[in-house]
C-alpha positions in Angstrom: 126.6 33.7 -7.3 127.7 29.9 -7.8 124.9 27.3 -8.7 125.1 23.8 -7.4 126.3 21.5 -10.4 122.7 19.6 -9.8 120.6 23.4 -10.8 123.4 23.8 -13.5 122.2 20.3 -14.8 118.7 21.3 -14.3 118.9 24.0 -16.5 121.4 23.0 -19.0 119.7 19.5 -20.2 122.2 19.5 -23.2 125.2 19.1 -20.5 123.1 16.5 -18.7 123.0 14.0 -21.4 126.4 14.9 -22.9 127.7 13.5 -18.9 125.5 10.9 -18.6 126.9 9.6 -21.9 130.4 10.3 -20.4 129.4 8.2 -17.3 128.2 5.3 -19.6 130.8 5.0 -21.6 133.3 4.6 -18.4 131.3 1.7 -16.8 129.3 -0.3 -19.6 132.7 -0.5 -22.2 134.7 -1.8 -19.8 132.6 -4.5 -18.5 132.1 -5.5 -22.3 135.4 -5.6 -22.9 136.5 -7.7 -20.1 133.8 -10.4 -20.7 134.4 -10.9 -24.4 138.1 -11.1 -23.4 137.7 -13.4 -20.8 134.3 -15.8 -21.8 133.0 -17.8 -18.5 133.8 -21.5 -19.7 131.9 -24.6 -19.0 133.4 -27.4 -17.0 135.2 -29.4 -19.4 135.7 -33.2 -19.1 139.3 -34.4 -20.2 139.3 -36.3 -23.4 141.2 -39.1 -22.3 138.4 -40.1 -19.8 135.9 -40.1 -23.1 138.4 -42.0 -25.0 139.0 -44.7 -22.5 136.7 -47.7 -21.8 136.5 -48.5 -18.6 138.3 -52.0 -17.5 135.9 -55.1 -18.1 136.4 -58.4 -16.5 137.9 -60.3 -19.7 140.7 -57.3 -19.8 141.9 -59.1 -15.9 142.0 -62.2 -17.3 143.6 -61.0 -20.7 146.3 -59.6 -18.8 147.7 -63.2 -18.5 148.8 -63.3 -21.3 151.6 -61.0 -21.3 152.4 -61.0 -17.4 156.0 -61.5 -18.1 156.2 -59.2 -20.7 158.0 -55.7 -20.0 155.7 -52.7 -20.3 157.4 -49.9 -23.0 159.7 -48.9 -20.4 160.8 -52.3 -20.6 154.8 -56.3 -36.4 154.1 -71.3 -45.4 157.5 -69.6 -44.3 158.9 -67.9 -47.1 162.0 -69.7 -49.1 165.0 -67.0 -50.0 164.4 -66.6 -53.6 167.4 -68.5 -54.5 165.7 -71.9 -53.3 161.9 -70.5 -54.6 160.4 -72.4 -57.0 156.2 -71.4 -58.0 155.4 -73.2 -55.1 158.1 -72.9 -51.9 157.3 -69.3 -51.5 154.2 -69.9 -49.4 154.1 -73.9 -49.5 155.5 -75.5 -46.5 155.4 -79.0 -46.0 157.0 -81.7 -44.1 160.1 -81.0 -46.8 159.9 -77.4 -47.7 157.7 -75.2 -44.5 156.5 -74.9 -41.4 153.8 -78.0 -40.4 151.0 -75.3 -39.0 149.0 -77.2 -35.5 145.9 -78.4 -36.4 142.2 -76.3 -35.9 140.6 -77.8 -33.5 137.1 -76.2 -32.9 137.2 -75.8 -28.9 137.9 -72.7 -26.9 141.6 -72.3 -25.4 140.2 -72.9 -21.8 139.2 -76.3 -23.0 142.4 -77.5 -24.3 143.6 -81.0 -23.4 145.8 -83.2 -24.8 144.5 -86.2 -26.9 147.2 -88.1 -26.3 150.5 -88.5 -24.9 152.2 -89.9 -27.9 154.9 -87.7 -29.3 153.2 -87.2 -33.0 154.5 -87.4 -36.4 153.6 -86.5 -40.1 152.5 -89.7 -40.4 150.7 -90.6 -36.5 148.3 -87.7 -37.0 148.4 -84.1 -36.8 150.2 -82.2 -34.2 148.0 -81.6 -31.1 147.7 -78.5 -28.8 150.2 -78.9 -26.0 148.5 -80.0 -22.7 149.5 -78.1 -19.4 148.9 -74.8 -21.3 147.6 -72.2 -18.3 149.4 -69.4 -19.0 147.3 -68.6 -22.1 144.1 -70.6 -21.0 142.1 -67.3 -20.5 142.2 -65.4 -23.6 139.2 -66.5 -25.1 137.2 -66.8 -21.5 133.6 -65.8 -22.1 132.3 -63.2 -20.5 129.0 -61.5 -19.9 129.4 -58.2 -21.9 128.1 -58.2 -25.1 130.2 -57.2 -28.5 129.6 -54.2 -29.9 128.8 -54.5 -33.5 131.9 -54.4 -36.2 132.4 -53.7 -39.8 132.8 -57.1 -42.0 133.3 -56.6 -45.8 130.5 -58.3 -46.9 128.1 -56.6 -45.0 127.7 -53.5 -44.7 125.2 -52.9 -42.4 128.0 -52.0 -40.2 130.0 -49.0 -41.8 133.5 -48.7 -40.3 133.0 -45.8 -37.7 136.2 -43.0 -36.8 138.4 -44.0 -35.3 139.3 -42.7 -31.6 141.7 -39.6 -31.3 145.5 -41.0 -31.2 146.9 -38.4 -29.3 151.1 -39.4 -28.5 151.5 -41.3 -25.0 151.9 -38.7 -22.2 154.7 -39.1 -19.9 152.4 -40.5 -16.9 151.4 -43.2 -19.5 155.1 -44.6 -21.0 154.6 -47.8 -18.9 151.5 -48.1 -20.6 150.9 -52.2 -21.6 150.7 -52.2 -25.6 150.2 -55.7 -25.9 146.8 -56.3 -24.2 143.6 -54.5 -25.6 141.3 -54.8 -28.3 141.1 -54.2 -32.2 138.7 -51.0 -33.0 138.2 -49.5 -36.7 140.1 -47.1 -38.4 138.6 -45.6 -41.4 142.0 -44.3 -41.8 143.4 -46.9 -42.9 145.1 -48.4 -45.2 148.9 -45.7 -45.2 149.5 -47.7 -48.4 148.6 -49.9 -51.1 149.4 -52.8 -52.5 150.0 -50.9 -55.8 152.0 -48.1 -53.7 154.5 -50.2 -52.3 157.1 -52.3 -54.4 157.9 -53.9 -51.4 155.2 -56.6 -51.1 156.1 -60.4 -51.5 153.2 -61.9 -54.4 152.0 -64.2 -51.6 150.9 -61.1 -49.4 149.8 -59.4 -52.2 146.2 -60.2 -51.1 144.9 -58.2 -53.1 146.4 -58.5 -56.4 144.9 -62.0 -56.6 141.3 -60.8 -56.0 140.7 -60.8 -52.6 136.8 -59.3 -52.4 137.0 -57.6 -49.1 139.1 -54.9 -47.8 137.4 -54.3 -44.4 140.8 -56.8 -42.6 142.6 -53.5 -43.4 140.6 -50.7 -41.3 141.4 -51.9 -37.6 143.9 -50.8 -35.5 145.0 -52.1 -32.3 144.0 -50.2 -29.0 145.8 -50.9 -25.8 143.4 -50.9 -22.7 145.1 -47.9 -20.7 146.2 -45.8 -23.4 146.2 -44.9 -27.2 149.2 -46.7 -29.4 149.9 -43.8 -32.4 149.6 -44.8 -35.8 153.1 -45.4 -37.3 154.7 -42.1 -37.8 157.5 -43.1 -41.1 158.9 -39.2 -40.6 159.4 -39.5 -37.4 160.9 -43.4 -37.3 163.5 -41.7 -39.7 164.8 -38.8 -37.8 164.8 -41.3 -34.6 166.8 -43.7 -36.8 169.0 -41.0 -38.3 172.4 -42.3 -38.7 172.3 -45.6 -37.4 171.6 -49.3 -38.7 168.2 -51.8 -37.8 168.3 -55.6 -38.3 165.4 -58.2 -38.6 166.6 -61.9 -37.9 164.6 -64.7 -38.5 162.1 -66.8 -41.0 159.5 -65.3 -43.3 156.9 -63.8 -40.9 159.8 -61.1 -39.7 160.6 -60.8 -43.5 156.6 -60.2 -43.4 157.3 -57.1 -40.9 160.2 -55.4 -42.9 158.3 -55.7 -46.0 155.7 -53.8 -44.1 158.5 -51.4 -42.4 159.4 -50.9 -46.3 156.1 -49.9 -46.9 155.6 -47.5 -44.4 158.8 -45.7 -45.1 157.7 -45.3 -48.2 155.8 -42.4 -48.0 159.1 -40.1 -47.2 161.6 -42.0 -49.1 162.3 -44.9 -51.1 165.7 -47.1 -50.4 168.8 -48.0 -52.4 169.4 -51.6 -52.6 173.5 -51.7 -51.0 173.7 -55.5 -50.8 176.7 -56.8 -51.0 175.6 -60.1 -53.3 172.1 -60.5 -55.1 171.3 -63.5 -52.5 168.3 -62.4 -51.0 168.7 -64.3 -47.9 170.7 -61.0 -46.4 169.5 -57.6 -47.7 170.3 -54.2 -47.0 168.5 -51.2 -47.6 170.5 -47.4 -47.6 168.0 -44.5 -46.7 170.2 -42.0 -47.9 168.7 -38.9 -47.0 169.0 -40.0 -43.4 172.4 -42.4 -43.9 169.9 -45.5 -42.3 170.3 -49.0 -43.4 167.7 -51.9 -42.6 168.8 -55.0 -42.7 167.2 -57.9 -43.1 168.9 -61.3 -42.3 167.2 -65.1 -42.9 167.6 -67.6 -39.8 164.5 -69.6 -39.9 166.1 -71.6 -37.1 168.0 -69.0 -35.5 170.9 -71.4 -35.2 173.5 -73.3 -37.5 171.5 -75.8 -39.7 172.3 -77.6 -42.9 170.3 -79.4 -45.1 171.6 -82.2 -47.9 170.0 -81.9 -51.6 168.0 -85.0 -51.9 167.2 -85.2 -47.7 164.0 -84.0 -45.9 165.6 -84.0 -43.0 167.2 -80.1 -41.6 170.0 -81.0 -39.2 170.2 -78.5 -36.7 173.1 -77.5 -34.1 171.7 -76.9 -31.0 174.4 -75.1 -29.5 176.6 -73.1 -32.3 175.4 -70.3 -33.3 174.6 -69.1 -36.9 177.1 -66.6 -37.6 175.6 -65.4 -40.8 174.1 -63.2 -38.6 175.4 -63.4 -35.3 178.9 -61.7 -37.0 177.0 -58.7 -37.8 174.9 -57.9 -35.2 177.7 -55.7 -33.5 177.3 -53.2 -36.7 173.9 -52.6 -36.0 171.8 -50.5 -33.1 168.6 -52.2 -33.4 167.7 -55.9 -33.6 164.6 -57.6 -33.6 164.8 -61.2 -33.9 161.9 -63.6 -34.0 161.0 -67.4 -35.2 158.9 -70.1 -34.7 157.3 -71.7 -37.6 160.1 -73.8 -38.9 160.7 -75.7 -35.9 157.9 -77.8 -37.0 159.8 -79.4 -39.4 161.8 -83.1 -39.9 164.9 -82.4 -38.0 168.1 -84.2 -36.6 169.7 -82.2 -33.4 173.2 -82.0 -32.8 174.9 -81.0 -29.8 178.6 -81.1 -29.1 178.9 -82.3 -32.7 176.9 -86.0 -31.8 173.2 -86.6 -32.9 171.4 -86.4 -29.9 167.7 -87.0 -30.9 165.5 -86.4 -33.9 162.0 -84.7 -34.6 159.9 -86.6 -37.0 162.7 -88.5 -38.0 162.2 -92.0 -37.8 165.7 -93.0 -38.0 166.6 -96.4 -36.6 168.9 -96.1 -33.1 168.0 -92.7 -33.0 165.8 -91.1 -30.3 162.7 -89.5 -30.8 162.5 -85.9 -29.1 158.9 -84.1 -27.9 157.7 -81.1 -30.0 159.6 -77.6 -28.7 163.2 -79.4 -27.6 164.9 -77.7 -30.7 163.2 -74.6 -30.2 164.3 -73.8 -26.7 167.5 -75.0 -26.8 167.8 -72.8 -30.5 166.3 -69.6 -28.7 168.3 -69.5 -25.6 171.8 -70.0 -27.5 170.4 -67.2 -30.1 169.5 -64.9 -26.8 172.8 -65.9 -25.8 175.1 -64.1 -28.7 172.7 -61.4 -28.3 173.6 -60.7 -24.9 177.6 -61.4 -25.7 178.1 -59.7 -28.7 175.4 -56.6 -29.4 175.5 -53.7 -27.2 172.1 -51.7 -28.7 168.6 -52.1 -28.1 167.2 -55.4 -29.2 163.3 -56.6 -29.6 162.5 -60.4 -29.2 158.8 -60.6 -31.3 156.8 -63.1 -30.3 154.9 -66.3 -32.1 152.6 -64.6 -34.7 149.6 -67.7 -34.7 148.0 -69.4 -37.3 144.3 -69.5 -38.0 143.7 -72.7 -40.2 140.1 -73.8 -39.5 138.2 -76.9 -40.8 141.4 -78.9 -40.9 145.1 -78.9 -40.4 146.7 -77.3 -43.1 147.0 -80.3 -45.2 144.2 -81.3 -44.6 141.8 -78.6 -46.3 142.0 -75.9 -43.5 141.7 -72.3 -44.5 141.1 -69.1 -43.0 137.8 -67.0 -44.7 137.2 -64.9 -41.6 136.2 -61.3 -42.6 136.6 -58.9 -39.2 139.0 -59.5 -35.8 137.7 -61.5 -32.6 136.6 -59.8 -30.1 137.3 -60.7 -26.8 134.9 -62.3 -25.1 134.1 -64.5 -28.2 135.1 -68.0 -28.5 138.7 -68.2 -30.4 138.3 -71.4 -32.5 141.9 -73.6 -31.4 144.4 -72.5 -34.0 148.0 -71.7 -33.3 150.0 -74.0 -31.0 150.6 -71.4 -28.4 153.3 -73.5 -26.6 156.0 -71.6 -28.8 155.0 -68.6 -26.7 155.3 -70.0 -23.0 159.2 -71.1 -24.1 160.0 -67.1 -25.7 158.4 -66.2 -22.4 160.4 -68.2 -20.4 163.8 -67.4 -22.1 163.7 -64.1 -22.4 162.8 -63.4 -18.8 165.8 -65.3 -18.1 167.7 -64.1 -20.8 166.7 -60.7 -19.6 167.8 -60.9 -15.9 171.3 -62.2 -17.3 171.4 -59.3 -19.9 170.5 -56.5 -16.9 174.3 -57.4 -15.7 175.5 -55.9 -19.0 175.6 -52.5 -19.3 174.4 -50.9 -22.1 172.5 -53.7 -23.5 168.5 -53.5 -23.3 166.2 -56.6 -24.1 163.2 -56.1 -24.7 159.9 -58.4 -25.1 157.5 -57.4 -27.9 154.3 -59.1 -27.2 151.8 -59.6 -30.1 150.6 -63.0 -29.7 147.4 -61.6 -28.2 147.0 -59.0 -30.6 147.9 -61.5 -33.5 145.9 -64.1 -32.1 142.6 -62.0 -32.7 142.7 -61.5 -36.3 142.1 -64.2 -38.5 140.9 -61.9 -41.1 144.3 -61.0 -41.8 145.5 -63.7 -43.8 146.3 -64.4 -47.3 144.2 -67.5 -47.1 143.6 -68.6 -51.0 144.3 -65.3 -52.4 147.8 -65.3 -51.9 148.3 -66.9 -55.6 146.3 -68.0 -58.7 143.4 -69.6 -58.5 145.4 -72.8 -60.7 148.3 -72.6 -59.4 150.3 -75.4 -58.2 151.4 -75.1 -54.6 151.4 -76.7 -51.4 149.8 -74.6 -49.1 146.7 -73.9 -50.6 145.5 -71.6 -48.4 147.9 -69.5 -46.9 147.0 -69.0 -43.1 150.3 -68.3 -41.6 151.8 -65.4 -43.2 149.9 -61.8 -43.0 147.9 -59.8 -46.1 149.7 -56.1 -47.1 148.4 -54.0 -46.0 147.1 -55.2 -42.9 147.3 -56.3 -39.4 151.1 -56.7 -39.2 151.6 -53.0 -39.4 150.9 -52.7 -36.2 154.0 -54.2 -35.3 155.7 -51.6 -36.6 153.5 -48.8 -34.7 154.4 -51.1 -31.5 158.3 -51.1 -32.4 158.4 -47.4 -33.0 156.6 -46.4 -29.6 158.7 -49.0 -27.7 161.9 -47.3 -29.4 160.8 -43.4 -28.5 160.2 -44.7 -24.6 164.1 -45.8 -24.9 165.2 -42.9 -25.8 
């Protein structure tokens, strides 16, 4: 007779637990399995919303400043060695560089002209240009309080970690780079001053005993997205076969000494110049057959200069075809200038004096500040746009800092950390320099959109540049003794230091073009 399986399990206890085992092995293993495969995850928050500050009021009226730049879709001027003597490297003066604008201690949104008398050397020092509104909101106070920063000497404030730089995503290429704020990078420096051969002795900051080193750990963060730290493998591959040139005076010498420096860390250049004149120098990367050029045109156009003169004559409308003649070799440009026009000069057009710029010359007339510098820029735009056919960069005016006087006059530059910016910016750099680039590349731009194949491009770091007066030589950009004009060096930039961003800017600007 058959027994129900239930009496079989009742009398068999041995078979009971052997199935019940059985039964838990089927149901409990599984479930296991599935949850440690599978874990229930929390609600995560993207990092990007973390990252980001939210917009404050001085980034809306920040945003003025480079309204007419494109976003990515659209870093004493120096003598070429051959005219250097100990002093001419970083000593202008009326005769041999730039005359910086004076310091005057007032906030931007308070400048007004002093006087409607075109000055000279010897009338006074060169006042802030009046009618300035374009840039009379960057140093705007504002109610929101700085967060603390790092200085050198003190230390209360230990330089923090830097945010995540993750690469710009593709809903972020028309990103603005040239509006945000400096924020530490412990990261930094990506070189040395005893790294890289590359550094001029008046950047050399600290070779002649510069005490801090905190002007080195910033980078610059854009307001609605993260600019990566300059990548030198990747600039390489992108540049792979083709040819870069810088044009201009000292401070874009400044930038390829710093692009030099940066590319150091994959692969060192061979010097292919065709003469030892150093105003025109060409670099060979030959792992990656690239060659950087860099080309001196402190005035962008033709100028001449007699021996025993202090006068530059300058002609207005030919260009200078040191350069100009090679720019159609080349598949990058970045051109850039300012400084210089400062200077005693005689303007020529059509091959006739047609004014003068601290001159003083009987029967000849007196021209306002920035005539030259126009006229020179929009001619120079002009070959660009008539005989390159690659991707060119117009930098904008990198500003001075002198404070406490003009920079004959005692002024120096002893700031240890960046503005922020909703502090007052002490009046340094004459700012007018960048209304006229503004101007002539927007119209140099809608001329150049009828050409195909050429892109012009604005790179806008007056802001960024206008926010770190830390980032100067200042007196340690020679010997304590020695002789020179410019004691104290506010114009050109410290390596390592702030002007490397420039280059992080230039190489994320060239990877949204491709």
């Amino acid at each position: 007779m058959e027994l129900p399986l239930f009496a079989i399990l009742q009398r068999t206890p041995r078979i009971a637990v052997t199935l019940a085992f059985v039964l838990f092995l089927l149901t409990i293993v599984p479930a296991l399995y599935s949850l440690l495969a599978y874990p229930i995850s929390p609600l995560s928050i993207s990092s990007l919303a973390t990252d980001r500050p939210p917009p404050s009021d001085d980034h809306t009226r920040l945003s003025q400043l480079s309204s007419l730049s494109n976003p990515i879709h659209a870093p004493p001027d120096h003598t070429p060695s051959r005219h250097r003597d100990s002093s001419s490297d970083q000593s202008p003066s009326p005769e041999n560089g730039p005359i910086p604008a004076p310091s005057h201690h007032t906030t931007l949104r308070h400048r007004k002209s002093s006087s409607g008398q075109i000055p000279t050397p010897k009338n006074g020092p060169i006042p802030s240009p009046s009618n300035h509104t374009r840039l009379s909101q960057l140093s705007s106070l504002s109610n929101q309080t700085p967060s603390p920063v790092p200085t050198s000497d003190d230390q209360s404030f230990p330089v923090t970690a830097s945010v995540s730089r993750t690469p710009i995503r593709d809903d972020e290429q028309r990103c603005d780079l040239f509006t945000g704020e400096w924020v530490p990078n412990e990261e930094a420096p990506y070189y040395t001053n005893t790294t890289c051969w590359a550094i001029h002795e008046h950047q050399n900051c600290m070779k002649y005993g510069r005490p801090d080193t905190g002007f080195m750990k910033w980078r610059w963060k854009p307001d609605s997205c993260d600019l990566p730290i300059f990548d030198p493998q990747e600039f390489l591959e992108m540049v792979r076969g083709k040819a870069m040139g810088f044009v201009g005076d000292s401070i874009s010498r400044n930038q390829v000494q710093s692009l030099l420096c940066l590319l150091s860390k994959v692969e060192y250049p061979e010097d292919i110049s065709s003469s030892p004149d150093t105003d025109f120098k060409i670099w060979n990367y030959t792992s990656y057959n690239f060659t950087l050029h860099a080309m001196w045109s402190p005035f962008l156009v033709k100028s001449t200069k007699p021996p025993k003169s202090s006068l530059f004559s300058l002609y207005l409308d030919e260009y200078d075809t040191k350069w100009t003649s090679q720019i159609d070799r080349l598949d990058y440009l970045v051109i850039s200038s300012g400084h210089w026009f400062y200077r005693p000069v005689i303007f020529y057009e059509n091959k006739k004096i047609t004014g003068c710029q601290y001159c003083e010359l009987p029967n000849t007339t007196e021209l306002p500040l920035y005539y030259g510098y126009r006229k020179a820029l929009r001619i120079s735009l002009k070959a660009i746009l008539h005989n390159f056919k690659g991707l060119a960069f117009l930098r904008s005016f990198s500003p001075q800092h002198f404070e406490g006087g003009a920079w004959n006059e005692g002024g120096d530059c002893v700031r240890t950390r960046p503005y922020r910016r909703n502090e007052t910016i002490p009046e340094g750099a004459d700012l007018k320099i960048h209304d006229i680039q503004l101007d002539e590349f927007r119209a140099a731009e809608e001329e150049g959109r009828k050409k195909k194949g050429l892109r012009l491009r604005l790179m806008d770091t007056t802001q960024a540049m206008l926010l770190r007066p830390d980032g100067h030589p200042g007196r340690y950009g020679h010997l304590p003794n020695a002789k020179v004009t410019l004691r104290n060096d506010c114009i050109h930039w410290c390596l390592p230091g702030p002007i490397d961003t420039w280059n992080d800017i230039l190489l994320q600007m060239m990877k949204t073009e491709e």
